[in-house]
Structure formats: C-alpha cells, structure tokens
N, CA, C and O atoms as CSV, one atom per row, in Angstrom:
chain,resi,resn,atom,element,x,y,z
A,1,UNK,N,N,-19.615,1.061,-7.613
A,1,UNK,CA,C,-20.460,0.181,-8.376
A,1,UNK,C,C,-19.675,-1.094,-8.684
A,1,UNK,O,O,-18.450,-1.141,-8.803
A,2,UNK,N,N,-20.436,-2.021,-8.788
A,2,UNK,CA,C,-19.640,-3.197,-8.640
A,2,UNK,C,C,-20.486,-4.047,-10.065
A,2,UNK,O,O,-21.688,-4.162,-10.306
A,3,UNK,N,N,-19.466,-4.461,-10.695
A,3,UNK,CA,C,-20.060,-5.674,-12.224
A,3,UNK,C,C,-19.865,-6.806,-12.101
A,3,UNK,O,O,-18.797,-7.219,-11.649
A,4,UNK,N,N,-21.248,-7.921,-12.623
A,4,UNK,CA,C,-20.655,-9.123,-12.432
A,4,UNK,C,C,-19.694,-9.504,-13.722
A,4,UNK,O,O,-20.025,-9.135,-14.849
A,5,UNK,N,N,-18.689,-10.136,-13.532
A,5,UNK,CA,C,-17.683,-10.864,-14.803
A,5,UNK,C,C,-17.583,-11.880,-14.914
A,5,UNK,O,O,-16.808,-12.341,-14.076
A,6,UNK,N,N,-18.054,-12.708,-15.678
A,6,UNK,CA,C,-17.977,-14.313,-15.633
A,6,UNK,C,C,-16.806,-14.362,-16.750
A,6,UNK,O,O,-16.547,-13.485,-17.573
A,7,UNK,N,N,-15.939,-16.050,-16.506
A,7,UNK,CA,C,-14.751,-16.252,-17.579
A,7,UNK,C,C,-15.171,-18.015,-17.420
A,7,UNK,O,O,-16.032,-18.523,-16.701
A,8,UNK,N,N,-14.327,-18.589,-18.260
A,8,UNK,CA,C,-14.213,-19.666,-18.139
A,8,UNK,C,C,-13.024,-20.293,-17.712
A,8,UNK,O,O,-11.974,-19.995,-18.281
A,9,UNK,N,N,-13.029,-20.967,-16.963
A,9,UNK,CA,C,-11.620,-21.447,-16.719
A,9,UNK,C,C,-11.278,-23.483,-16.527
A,9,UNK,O,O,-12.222,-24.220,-16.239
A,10,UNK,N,N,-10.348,-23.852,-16.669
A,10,UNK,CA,C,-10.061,-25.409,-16.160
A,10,UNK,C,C,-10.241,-25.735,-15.299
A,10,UNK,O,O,-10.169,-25.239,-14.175
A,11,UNK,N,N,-10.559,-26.795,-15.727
A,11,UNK,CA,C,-11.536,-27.525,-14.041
A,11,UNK,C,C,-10.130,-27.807,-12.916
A,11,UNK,O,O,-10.275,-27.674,-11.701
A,12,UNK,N,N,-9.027,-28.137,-13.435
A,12,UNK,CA,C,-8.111,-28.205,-12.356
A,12,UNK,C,C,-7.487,-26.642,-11.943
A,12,UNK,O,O,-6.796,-26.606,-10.925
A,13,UNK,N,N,-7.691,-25.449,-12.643
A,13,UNK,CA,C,-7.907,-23.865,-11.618
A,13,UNK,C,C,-8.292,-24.084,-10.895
A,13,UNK,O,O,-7.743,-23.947,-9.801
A,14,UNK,N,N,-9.738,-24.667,-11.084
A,14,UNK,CA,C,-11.556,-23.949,-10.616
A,14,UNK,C,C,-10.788,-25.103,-9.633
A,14,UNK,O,O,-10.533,-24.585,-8.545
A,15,UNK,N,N,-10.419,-26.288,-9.694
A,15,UNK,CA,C,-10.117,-26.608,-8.186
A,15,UNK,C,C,-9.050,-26.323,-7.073
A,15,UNK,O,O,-9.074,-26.617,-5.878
A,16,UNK,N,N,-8.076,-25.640,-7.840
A,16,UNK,CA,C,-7.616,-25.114,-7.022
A,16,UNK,C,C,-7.999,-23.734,-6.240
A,16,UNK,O,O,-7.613,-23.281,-5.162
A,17,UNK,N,N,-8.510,-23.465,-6.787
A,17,UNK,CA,C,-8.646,-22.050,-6.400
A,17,UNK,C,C,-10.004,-22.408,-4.985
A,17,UNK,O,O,-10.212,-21.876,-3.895
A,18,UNK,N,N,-10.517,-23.291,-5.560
A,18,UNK,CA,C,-11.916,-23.984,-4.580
A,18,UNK,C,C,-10.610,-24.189,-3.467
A,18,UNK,O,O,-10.325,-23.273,-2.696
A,19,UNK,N,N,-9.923,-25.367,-3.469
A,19,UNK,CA,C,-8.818,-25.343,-2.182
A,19,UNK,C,C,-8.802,-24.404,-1.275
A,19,UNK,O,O,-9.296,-24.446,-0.148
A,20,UNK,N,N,-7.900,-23.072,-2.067
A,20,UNK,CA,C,-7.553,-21.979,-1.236
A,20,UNK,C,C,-8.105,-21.472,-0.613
A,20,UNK,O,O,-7.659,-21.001,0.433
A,21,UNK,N,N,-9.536,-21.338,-1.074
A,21,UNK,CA,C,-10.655,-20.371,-0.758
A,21,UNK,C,C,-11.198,-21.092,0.497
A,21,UNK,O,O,-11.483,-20.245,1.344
A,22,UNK,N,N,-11.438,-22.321,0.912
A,22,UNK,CA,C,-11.785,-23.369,1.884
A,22,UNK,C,C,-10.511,-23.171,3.039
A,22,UNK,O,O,-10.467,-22.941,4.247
A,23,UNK,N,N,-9.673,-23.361,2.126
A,23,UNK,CA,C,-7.930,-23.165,3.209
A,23,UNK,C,C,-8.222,-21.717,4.145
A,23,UNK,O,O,-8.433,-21.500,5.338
A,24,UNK,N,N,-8.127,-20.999,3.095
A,24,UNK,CA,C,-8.559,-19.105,3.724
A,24,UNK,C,C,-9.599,-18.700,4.049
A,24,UNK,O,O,-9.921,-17.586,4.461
A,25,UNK,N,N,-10.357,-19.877,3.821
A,25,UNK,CA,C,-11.939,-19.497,4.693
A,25,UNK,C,C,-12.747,-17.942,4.039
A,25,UNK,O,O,-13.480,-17.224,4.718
A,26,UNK,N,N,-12.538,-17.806,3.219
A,26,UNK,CA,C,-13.191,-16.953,2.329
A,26,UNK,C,C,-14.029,-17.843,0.780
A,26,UNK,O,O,-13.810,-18.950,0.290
A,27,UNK,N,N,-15.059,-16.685,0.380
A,27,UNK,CA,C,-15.721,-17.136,-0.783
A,27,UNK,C,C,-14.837,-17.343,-1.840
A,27,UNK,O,O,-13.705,-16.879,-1.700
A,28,UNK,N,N,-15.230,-18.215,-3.338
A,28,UNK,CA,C,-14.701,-18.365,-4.292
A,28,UNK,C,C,-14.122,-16.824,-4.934
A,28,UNK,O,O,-13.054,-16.391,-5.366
A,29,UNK,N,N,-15.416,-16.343,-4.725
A,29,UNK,CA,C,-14.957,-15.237,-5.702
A,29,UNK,C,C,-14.643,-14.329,-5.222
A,29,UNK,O,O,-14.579,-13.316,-5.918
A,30,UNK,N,N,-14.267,-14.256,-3.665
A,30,UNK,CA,C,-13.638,-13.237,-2.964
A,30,UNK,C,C,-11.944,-13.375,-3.148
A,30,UNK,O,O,-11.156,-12.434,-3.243
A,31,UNK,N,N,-11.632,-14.797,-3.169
A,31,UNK,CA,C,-10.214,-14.879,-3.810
A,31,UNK,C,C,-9.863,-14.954,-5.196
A,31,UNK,O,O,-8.664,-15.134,-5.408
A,32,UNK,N,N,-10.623,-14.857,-6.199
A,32,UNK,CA,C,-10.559,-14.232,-7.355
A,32,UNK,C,C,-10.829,-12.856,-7.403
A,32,UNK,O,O,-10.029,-12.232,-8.101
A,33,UNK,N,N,-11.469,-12.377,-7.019
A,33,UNK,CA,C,-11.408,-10.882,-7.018
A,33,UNK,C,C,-10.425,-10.582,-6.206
A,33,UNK,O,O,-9.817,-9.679,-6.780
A,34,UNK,N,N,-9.869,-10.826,-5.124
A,34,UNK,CA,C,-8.523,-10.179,-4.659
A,34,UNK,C,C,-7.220,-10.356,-5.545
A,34,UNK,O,O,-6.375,-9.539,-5.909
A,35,UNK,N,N,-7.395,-12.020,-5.811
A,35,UNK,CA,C,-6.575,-12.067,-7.158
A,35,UNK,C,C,-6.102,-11.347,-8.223
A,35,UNK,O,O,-4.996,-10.869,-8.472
A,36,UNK,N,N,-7.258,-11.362,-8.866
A,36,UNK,CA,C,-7.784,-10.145,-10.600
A,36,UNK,C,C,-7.182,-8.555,-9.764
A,36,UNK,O,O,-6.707,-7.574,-10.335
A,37,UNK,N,N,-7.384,-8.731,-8.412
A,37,UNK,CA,C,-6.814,-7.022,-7.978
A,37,UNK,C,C,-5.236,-6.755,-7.675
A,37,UNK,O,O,-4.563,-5.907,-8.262
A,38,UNK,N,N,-4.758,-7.642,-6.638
A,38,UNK,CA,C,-3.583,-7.892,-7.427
A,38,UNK,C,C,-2.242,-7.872,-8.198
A,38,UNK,O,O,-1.117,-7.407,-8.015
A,39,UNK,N,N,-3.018,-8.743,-9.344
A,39,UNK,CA,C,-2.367,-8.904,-10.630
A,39,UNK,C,C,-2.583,-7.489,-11.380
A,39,UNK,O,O,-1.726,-7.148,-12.195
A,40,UNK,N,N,-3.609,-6.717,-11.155
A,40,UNK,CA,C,-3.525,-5.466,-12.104
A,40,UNK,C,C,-2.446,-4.478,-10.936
A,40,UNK,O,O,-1.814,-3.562,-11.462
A,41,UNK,N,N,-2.317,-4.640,-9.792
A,41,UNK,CA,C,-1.911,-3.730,-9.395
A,41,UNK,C,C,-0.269,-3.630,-9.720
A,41,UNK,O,O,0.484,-2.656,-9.740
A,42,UNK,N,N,-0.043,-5.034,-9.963
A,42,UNK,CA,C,1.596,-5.472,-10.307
A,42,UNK,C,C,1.523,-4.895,-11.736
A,42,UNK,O,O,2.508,-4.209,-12.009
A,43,UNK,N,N,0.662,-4.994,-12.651
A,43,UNK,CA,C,1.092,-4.951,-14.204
A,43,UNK,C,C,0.812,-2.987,-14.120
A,43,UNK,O,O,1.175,-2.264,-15.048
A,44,UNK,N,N,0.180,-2.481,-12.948
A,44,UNK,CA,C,0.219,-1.107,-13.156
A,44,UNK,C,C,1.665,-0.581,-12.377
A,44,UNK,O,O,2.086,0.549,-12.628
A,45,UNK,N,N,2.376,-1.458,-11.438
A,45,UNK,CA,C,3.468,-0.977,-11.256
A,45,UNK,C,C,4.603,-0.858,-12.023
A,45,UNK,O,O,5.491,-0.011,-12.120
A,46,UNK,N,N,4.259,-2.348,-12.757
A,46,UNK,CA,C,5.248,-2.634,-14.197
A,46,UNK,C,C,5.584,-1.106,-14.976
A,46,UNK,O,O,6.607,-0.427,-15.056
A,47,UNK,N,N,4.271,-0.951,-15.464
A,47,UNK,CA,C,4.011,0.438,-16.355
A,47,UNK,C,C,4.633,1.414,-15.735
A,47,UNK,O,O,5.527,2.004,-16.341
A,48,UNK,N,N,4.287,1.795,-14.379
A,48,UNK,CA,C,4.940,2.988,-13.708
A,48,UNK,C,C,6.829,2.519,-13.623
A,48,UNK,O,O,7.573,3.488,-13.778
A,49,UNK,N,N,7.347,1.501,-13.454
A,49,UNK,CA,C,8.418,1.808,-13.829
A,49,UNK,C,C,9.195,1.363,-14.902
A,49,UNK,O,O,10.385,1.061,-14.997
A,50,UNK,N,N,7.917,1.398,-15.977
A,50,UNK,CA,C,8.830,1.252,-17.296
A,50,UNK,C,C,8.695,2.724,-17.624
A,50,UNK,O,O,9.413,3.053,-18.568
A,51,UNK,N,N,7.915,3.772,-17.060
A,51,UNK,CA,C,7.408,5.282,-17.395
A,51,UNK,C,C,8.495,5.538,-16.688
A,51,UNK,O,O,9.190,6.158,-17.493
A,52,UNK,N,N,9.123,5.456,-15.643
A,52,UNK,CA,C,10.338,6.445,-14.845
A,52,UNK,C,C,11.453,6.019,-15.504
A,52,UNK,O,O,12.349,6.851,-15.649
A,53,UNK,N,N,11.682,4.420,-16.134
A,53,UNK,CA,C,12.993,4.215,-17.128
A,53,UNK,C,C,12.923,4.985,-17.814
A,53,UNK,O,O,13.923,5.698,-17.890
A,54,UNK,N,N,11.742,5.324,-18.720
A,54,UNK,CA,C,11.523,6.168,-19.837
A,54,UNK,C,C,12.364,7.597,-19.750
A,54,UNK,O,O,13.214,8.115,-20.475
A,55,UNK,N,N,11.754,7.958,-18.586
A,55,UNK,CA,C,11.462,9.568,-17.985
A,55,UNK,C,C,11.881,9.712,-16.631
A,55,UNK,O,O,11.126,10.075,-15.730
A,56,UNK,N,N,13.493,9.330,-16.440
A,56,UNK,CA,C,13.133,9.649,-14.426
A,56,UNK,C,C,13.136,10.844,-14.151
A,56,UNK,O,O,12.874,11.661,-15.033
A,57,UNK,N,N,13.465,11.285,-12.723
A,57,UNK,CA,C,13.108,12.439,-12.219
A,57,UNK,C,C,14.350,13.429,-12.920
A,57,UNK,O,O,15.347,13.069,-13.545
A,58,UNK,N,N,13.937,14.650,-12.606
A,58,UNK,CA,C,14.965,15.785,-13.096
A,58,UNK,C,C,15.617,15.814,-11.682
A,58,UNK,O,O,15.311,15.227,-10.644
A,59,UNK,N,N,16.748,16.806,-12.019
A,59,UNK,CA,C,17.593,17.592,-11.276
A,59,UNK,C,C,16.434,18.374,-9.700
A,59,UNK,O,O,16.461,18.211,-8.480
A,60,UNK,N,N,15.550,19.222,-10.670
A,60,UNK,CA,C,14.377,19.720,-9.934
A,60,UNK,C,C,13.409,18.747,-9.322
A,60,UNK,O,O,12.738,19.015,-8.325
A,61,UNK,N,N,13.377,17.879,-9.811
A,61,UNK,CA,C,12.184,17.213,-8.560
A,61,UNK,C,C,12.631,16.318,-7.528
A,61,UNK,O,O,11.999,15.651,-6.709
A,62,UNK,N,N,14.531,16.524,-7.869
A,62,UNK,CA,C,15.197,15.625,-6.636
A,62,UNK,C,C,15.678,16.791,-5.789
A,62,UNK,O,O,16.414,16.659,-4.811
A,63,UNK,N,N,15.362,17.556,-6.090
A,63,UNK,CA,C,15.716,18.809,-4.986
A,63,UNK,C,C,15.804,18.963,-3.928
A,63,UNK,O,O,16.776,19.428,-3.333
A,64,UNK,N,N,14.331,18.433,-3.283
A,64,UNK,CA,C,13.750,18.351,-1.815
A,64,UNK,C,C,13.913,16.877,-1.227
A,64,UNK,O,O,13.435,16.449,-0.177
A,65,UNK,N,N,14.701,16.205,-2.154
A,65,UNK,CA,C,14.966,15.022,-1.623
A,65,UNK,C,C,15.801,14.684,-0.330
A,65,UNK,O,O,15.500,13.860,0.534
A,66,UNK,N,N,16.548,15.228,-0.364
A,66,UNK,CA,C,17.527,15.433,1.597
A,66,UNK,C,C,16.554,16.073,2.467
A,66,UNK,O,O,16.927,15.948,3.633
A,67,UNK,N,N,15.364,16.760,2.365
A,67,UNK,CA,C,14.600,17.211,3.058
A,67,UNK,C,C,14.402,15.974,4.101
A,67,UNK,O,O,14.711,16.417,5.208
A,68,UNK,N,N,14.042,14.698,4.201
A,68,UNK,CA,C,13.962,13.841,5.203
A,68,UNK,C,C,14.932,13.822,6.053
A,68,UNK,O,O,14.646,13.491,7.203
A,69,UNK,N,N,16.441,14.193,5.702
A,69,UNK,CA,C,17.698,14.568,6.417
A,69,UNK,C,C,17.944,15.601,7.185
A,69,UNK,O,O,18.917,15.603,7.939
A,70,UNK,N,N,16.885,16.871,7.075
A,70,UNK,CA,C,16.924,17.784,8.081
A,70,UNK,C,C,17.097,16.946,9.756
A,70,UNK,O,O,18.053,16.606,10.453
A,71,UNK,N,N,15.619,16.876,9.872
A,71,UNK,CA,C,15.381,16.335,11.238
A,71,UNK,C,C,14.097,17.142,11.473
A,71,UNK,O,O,13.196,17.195,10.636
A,72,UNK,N,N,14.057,17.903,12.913
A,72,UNK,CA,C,12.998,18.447,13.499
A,72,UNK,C,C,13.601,20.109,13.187
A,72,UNK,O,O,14.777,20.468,13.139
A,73,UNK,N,N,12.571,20.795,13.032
A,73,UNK,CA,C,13.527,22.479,12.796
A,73,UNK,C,C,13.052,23.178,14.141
A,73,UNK,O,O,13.306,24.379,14.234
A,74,UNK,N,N,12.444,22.608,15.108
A,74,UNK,CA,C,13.282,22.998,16.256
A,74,UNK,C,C,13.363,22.178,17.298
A,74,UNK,O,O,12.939,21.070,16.972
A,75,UNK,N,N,13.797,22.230,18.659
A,75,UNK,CA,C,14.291,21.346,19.656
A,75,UNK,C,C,13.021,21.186,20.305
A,75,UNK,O,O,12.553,22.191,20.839
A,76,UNK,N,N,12.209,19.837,20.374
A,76,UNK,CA,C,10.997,19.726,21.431
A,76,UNK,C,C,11.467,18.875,22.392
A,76,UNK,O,O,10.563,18.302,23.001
A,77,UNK,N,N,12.413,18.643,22.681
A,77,UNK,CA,C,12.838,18.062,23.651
A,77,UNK,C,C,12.686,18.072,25.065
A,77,UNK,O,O,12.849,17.048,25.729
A,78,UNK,N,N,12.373,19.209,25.580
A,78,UNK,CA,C,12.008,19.539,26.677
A,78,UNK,C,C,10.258,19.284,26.800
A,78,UNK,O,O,9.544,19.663,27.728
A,79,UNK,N,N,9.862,18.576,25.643
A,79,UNK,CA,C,7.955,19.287,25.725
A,79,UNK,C,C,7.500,18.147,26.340
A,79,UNK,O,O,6.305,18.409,26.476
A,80,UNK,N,N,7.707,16.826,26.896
A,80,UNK,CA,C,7.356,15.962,27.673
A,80,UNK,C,C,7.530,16.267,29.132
A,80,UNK,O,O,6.744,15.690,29.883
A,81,UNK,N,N,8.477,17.123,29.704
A,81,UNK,CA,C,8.256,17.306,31.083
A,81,UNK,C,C,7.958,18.747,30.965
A,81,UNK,O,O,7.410,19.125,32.000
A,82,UNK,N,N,8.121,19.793,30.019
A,82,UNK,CA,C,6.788,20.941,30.004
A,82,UNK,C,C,5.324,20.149,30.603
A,82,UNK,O,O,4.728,20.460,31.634
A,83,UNK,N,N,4.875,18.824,29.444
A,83,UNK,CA,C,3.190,18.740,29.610
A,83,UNK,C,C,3.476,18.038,30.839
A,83,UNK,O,O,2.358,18.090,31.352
A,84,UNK,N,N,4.267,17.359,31.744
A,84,UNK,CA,C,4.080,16.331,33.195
A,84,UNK,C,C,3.752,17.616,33.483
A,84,UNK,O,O,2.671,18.153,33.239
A,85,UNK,N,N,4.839,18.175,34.084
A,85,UNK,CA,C,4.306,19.626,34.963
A,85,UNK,C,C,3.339,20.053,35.092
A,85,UNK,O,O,2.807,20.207,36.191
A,86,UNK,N,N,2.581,20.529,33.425
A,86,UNK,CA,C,1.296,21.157,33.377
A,86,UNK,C,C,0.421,20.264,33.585
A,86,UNK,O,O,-0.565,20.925,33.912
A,87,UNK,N,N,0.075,18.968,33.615
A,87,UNK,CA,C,-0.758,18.210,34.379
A,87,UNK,C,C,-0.670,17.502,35.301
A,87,UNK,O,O,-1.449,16.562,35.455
A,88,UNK,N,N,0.493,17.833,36.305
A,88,UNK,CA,C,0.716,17.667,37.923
A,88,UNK,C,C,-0.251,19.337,38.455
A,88,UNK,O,O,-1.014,19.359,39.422
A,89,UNK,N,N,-0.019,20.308,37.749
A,89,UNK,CA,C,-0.485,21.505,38.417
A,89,UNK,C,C,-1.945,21.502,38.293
A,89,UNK,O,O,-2.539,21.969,39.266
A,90,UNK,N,N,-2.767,21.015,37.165
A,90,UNK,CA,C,-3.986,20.836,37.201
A,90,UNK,C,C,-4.627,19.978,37.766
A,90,UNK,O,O,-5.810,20.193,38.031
A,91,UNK,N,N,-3.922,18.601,38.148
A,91,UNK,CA,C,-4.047,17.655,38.692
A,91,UNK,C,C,-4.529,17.543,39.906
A,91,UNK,O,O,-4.630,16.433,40.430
C-alpha cells in the first residue's frame, strides 16, 4: 500500500531536486522517494550499529564464524569431466 505525503520545502530544494530528476530522467517524486528511502535506510543502519556497540556478539554466536574457512567438505573436482563423459555417451 502506498500513501500520499506532502511537505513543504524551499524553492531553491524544489529546484534542485527538479535538476536531478531531469538530469536522471526520472519523476520528481520518484527521486524523493528514493531519497526519503535511503536516508531511513542509513539512520536504520546507524541504530543497528549503535545496538551491536551496545551489545556485540558473544563468544557463542562467533562460533561458526571460521565456518567460511572450511572450504568444500568434499573433493568435486573430478565432477566436470564425470558430466563431459556422461554427455559425450548420450550424445
């Protein structure tokens, strides 16, 4: 669902923002609404890491963190000329 929001703003914004929107070839209020989206998404990252200063991770939830350091848990190395083979023989 989508709301309309009207604000007021200065006529030298409202012209810039007219600029950009002409520059980027998009509507007025398609670059204010990407804008307004955004700016909340930065002030919700803010929050999320003023919440992990607060509170970072434990001992336990860095646990599985070397898990990206395994690798593969087993060897597929061979499975590219396994599948040539099997579709030279069907072939």
């Amino acid at each position: 669902m989508t709301v309309m929001v009207s604000f007021r703003a200065d006529d030298d914004v409202v012209a810039e923002v007219d600029r950009w929107a002409e520059r980027l070839g998009v509507e007025r209020s398609e670059l204010v609404r990407e804008a307004l989206a955004t700016h909340l998404a930065r002030l919700a990252a803010e929050d999320d890491v003023a919440a992990f200063e607060a509170q970072p991770f434990t001992a336990d939830e860095l646990a599985l963190d070397g898990v990206n350091d395994w690798g593969p848990a087993e060897d597929w190395s061979d499975w590219a000329a396994w599948a040539d083979e099997r579709d030279r023989a069907a072939g």
